[in-house]
N, C-alpha and C positions, 0 to 999 in steps of 0.2 A: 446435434445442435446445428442451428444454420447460421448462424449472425457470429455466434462463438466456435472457435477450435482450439482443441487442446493440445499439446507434445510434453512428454515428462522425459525429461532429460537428468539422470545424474540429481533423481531425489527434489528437480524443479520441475512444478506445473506451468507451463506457460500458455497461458490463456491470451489466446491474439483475435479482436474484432475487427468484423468487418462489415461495414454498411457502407457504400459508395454510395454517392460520389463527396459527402463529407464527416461521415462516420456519425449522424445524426443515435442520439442515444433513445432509444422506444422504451416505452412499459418490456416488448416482449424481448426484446436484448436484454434487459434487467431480470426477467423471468427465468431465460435461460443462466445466467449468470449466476443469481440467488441458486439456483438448482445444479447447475454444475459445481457450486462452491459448498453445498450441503454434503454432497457423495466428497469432495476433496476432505471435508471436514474428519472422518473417519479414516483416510488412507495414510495405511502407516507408511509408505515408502516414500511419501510425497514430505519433506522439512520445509519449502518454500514455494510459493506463487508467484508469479510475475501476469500483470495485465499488459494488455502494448496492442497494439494497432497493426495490422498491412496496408492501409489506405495511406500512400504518399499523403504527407502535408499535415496528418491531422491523426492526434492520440484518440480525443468524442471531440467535435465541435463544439457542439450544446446539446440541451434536450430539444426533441423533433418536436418542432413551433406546431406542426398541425395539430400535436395532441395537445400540447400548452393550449391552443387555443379552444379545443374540445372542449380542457378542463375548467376553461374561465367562463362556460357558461353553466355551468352546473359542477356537484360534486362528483366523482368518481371512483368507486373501489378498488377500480386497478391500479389506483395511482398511489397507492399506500404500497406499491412495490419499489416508490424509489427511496421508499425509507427502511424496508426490510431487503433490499438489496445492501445499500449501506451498511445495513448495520450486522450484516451476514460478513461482509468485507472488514468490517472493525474486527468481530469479532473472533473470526475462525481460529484455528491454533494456532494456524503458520503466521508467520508474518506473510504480508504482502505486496508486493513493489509494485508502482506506481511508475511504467518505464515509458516516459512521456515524449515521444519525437515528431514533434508540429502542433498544432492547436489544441488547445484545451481550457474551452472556453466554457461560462456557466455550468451544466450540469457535468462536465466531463472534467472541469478544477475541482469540483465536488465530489466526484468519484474518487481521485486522486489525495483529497484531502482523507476520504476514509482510509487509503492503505496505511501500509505502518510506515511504507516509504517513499519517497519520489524520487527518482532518477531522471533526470532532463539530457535530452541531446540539446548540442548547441543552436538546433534549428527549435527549440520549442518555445512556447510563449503563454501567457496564462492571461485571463480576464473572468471576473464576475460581471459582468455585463447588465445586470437583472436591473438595476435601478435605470436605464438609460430606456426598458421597455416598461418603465409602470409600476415592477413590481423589488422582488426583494430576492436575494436567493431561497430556495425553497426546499432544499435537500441537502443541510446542514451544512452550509456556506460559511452564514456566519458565526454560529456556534464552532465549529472544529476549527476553523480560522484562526478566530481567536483566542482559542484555547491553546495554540500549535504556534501564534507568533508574539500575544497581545491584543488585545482589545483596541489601541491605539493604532499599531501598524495594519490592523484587520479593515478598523472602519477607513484607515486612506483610502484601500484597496476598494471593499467594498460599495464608496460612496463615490469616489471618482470613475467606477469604472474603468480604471485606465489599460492598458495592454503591458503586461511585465513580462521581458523575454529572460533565458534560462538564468543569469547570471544577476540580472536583478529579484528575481526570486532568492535564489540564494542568498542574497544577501537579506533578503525580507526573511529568510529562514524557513520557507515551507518547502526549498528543494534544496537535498542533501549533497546531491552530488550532480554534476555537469560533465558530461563528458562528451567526444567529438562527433559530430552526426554521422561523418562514414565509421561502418562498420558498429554501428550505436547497440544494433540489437545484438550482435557476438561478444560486445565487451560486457553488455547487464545479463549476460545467460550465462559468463565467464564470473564473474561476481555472485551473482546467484549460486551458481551452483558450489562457489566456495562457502558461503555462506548455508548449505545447506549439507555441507561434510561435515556439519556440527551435530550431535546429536537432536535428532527432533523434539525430542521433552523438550529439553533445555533451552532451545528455541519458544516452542511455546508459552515454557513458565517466562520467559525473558517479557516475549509480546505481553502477556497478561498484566505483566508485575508495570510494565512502562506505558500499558494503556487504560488499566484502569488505577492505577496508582494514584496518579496526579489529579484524578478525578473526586479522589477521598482526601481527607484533612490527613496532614500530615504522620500525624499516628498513627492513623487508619495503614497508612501505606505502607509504614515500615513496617506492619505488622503483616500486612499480606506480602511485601518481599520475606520477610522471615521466615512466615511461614512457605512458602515455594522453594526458596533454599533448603529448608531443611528437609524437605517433600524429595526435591534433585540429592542434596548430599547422601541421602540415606537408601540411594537405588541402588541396586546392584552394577547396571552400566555406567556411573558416573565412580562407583566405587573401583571398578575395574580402570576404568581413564585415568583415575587418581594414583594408584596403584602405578601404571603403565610409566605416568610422568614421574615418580619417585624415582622409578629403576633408570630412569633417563639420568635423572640429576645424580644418583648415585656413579652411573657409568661417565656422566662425561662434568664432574663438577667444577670444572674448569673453561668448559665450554658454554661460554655469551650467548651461543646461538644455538637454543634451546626452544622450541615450540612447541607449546601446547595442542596446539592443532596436529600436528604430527598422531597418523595413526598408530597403536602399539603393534 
């Protein structure tokens, strides 16, 4: 890869880009991205992903205007990678965090709205920008938006344009968590990789059950959690886990401070 680098740490991929001088997002960063998250797609040792940036200031900026402006005079076939990148990023088994420290503006809020999570340092900031140049978001801006906060809080965001930094997000709800800019990236690879001493099935069926769920009518969904639990209850390593935490409760049933996560 040239734009992407990877490091697996403790069952996390962390996938860090880089395009200086503002981390402009390309067709061919998407290309490599789609393609390095295809091989991630299959790897058993791999439970969680993390995207993130090394360009001071900025997680994507936007998409690179030169090509935006390519695309506005004709159609393009490569540009159907920013919706099979996304949707490589929706879908894969891991979840995927979204670990956002500095700009992330149009197509790079976009990327972030596909993971399953966002993580913001307290230097980060978010804008849809697309109506202030003409057009609209274009790589599922406003659809996951407002699927993820509300159609009402979506269209403020997306019609004003305005600039929302970490903590106003948060409250708009499309970022989970805020944490401090120094040392931003050792505390979401410290989280991450808790998050990833979970069994990786069970991580996945989790993602699936919470991303395409809400997607189906209500019956639909509890019928696909139903089904995934019962898919996990009936393995052999969830049955071992299960097993493991009994003998916990048996040995110390007096003892409050019991966890699950505790390997046997």
């Amino acid at each position: 890869m040239t734009m992407w680098s990877r490091e697996d740490v403790d069952g996390v991929a962390v996938l860090t880009y880089r395009n200086p001088p503002r981390n402009f997002l390309t067709f061919a960063a998407l290309e490599e991205l789609d393609a390095e998250l295809a091989r991630l797609e299959t790897a058993p040792d791999i439970g969680v992903v993390t995207l993130t940036s090394d360009v001071p200031g900025y997680f994507i900026a936007h998409a690179d205007l030169d090509e935006l402006a390519e695309l506005s005079r004709g159609p393009m076939p490569r540009a159907k990678i920013w919706y099979t990148a996304m949707r490589r990023v929706e879908r894969i088994p891991q979840p995927v965090i979204a670990a956002i420290d500095g700009q992330a503006w149009g197509g790079g809020f976009e990327l972030s709205l596909a993971c399953t999570l966002r993580w913001a340092s307290t230097a980060a900031h978010f804008s849809l920008l697309e109506t202030a140049l003409g057009i609209i978001p274009g790589a599922g801006g406003t659809q996951r938006l407002a699927r993820l906060i509300g159609p009402g809080r979506a269209a403020d965001i997306v019609l004003t344009g305005d600039v929302l930094t970490a903590e106003q997000a948060r409250a708009a709800g499309f970022v989970e968590r805020v944490l401090p800019a120094p040392n931003f990236q050792a505390e979401v690879l410290r989280l991450a990789r808790g998050m990833a001493s979970h069994p990786a099935a069970a991580l996945a069926a989790a993602k699936r059950a919470l991303v395409e769920g809400p997607r189906l009518p209500l019956a639909e969904g509890l019928r696909l959690e139903a089904a995934l639990f019962a898919e996990r209850l009936a393995s052999p390593e969830s049955r071992r886990l299960q097993e493991a935490a009994r003998r916990r409760y048996a040995e110390a049933a007096d003892d409050d401070d019991i966890s699950f996560g505790d390997r046997p």
